[in-house]
N, C-alpha and C positions, 0 to 999 in steps of 0.2 A: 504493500500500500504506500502509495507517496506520500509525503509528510504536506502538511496544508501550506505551501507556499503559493507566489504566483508565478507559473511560468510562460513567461513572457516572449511572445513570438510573431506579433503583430506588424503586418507589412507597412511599413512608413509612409507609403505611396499610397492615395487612395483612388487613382486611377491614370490607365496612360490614355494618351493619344497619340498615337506617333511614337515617338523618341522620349515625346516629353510629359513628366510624371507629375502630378499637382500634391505637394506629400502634405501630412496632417501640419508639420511646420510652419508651413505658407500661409493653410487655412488660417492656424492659428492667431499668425501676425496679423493677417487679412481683417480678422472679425475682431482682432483687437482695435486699430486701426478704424474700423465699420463704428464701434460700439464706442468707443471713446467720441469719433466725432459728435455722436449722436446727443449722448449725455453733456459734451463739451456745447454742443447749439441750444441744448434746453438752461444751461445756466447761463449764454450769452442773453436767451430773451429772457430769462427771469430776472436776470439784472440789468433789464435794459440795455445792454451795451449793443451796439449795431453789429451785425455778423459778418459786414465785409473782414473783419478785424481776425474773425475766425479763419476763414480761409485762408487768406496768409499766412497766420501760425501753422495750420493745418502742413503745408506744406514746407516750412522752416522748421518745424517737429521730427518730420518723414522723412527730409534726408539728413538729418541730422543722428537720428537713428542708425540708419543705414550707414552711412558714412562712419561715426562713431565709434559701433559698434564694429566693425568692421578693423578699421583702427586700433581700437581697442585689443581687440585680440591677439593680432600682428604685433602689433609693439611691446603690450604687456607678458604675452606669451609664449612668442614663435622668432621673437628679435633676429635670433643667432640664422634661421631661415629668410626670412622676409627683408630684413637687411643688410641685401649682397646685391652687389650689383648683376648675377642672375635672376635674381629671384624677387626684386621689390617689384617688378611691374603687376606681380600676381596679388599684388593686395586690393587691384583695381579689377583683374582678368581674372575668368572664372575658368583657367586652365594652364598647365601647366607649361613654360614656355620651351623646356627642353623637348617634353616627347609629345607638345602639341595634344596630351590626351584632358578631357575636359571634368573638371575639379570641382566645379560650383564655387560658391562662397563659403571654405569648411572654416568656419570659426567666426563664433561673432562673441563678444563680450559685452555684459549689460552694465559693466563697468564703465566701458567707452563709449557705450550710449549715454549716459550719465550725462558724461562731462561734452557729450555733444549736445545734448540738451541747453547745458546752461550756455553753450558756447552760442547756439540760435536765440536764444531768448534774449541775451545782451545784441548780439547784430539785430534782434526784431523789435528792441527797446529803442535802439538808436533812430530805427526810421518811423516809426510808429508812435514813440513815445507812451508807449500801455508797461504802466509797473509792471518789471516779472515778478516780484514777489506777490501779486494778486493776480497774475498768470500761473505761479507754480503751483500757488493755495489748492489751482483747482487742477492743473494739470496730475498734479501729483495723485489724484482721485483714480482717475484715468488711466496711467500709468501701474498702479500695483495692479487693474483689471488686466491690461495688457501683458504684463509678467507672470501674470496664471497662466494664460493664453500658451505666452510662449513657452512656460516651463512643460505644459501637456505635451507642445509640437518637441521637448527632447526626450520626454519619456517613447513616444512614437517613435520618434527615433533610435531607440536604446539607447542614448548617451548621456552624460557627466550624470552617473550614477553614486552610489554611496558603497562603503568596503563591506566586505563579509555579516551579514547578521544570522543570528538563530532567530529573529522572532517571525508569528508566523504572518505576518504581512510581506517578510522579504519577498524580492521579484529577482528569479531567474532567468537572467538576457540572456533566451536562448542563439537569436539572431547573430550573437557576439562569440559565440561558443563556451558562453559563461557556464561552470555546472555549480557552482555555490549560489544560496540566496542573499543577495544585496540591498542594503537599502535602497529605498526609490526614494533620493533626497529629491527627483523633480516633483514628486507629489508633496513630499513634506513643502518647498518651495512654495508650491503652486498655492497648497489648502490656505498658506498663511498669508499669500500675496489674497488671497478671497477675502480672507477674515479685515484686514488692513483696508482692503477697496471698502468693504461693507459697514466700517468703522468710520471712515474717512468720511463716507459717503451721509452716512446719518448725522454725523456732526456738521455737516452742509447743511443738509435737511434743519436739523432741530435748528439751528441760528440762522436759518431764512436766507440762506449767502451771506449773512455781513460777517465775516470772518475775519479776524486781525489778519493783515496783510504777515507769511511768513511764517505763521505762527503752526499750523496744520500742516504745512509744506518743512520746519522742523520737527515735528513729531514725528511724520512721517520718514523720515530721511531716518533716523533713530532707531524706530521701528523695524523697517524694510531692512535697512542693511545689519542694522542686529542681528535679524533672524537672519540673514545671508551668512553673517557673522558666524551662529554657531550652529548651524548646518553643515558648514564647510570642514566641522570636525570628525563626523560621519561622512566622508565625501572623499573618493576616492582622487589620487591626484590628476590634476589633468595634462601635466607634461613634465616631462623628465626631472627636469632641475626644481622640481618642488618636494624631491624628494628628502627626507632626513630634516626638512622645515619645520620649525616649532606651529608657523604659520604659515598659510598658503597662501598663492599669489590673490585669490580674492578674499583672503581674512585682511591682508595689507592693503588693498585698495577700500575696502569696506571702510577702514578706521578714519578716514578724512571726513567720508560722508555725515558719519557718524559724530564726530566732532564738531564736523560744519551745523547740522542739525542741531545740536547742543547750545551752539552760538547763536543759530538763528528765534530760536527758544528763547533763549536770555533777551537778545536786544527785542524782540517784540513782548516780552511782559514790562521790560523798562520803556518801552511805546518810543523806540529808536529807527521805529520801519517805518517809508512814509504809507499811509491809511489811503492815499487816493488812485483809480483806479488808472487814468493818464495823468502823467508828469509832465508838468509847463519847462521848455526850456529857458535855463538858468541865464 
């Protein structure tokens, strides 16, 4: 009799056409992306702001992700590969440039999406002049529903799994020729980035939008990368040189957010963020 684990063998792809596969991944992003606009247009008209203002973000959010994250993983954790002058064009190129054969985009980090995020918000403050801190309040909502999204599209995937478990939820990634049961840190991920959106979410709700600018967008920052924080010690490594680490490459980049967060806390209870939603220039 098999012992009650899950084993896990579930095709990534949920359908071809051609050549080309649509995998649970994409979906994922896709309906994060669908559902965040969607929630993101019902608090532009509940707070009156005009929704041309949305669109544009919409789009300085989207490749900033992409880009970012993308980024993010390259630098943070493939350097010694990706920067060589054979090999950096492939951070752009979805294949390899030696044997021509096609790669996709394997590695994205929600690290580098991070700091892609803040990196569009400041260039969409510059021309727009819309606080990001009353951008992130609500962005940040948004965003932990998207990080469920995507942590499902890596469980679909079999990948950045957790080490060895006895208990009996672990999942056997058959697909991977795994024979031990694993943590599924993408669902621990995922349940918590739920619990954070639905938290986040009603704290909107119950204070009608007026939210101290900053204030929910450090909680959150806290929260989210905490729990990244210490999941990542059930989490097996994700590339070489992490290994024999007290800390892994995402416990190190968690720690800014988390401090950032910390600080954005403080100065919005000493009321140091400005409260208005466009900034007049100075």
């Amino acid at each position: 009799m098999l012992p009650l684990y899950v084993y896990w063998n579930v095709d990534p792809v949920i359908f071809h056409i051609g050549s080309f596969g649509l995998r649970w991944y994409s979906m994922g992003f896709l309906l994060a992306f669908l559902l965040g606009y969607y929630i993101f247009y019902r608090m532009f008209k509940h707070e009156k702001v005009d929704t041309k203002y949305l669109d544009s973000l919409v789009i300085y959010i989207f490749l900033a992700v992409l880009v970012g994250a993308r980024l993010g993983h390259c630098l943070f954790y493939e350097p010694d590969y990706f920067c060589t002058g054979e090999h950096w064009a492939e951070i752009f190129l979805p294949f390899n440039l030696q044997t021509g054969q096609f790669t996709g985009y394997q590695g994205l980090a929600s690290h580098g999406a991070a700091i892609g995020i803040l990196v569009a918000l400041w260039l969409y403050y510059r021309k727009y002049r819309v606080n990001p801190w009353w951008v992130l309040n609500r962005l940040a909502i948004v965003v932990a529903l998207g990080g469920a999204f995507i942590r499902l599209g890596n469980l679909f995937n079999s990948e950045i799994y957790g080490v060895p478990t006895t208990l009996p939820w672990g999942f056997v990634y058959l697909r991977n020729g795994e024979t031990l049961p694993k943590h599924p840190t993408q669902l621990y991920e995922s349940l918590s980035y739920l619990v954070i959106f639905a938290v986040s979410l009603a704290a909107y709700i119950k204070k009608k939008g007026k939210l101290h600018n900053g204030r929910l967008f450090g909680w959150w920052l806290i929260a989210l990368f905490g729990v990244r924080f210490l999941i990542e010690f059930v989490k097996e490594e994700q590339v070489a040189f992490e290994q024999g680490m007290t800390l892994d490459m995402g416990q190190w980049l968690s720690l800014p957010f988390i401090l950032f967060g910390a600080a954005m806390v403080v100065l919005s209870y000493k009321n140091k963020i400005n409260e208005e939603i466009f900034v007049k220039k100075s």
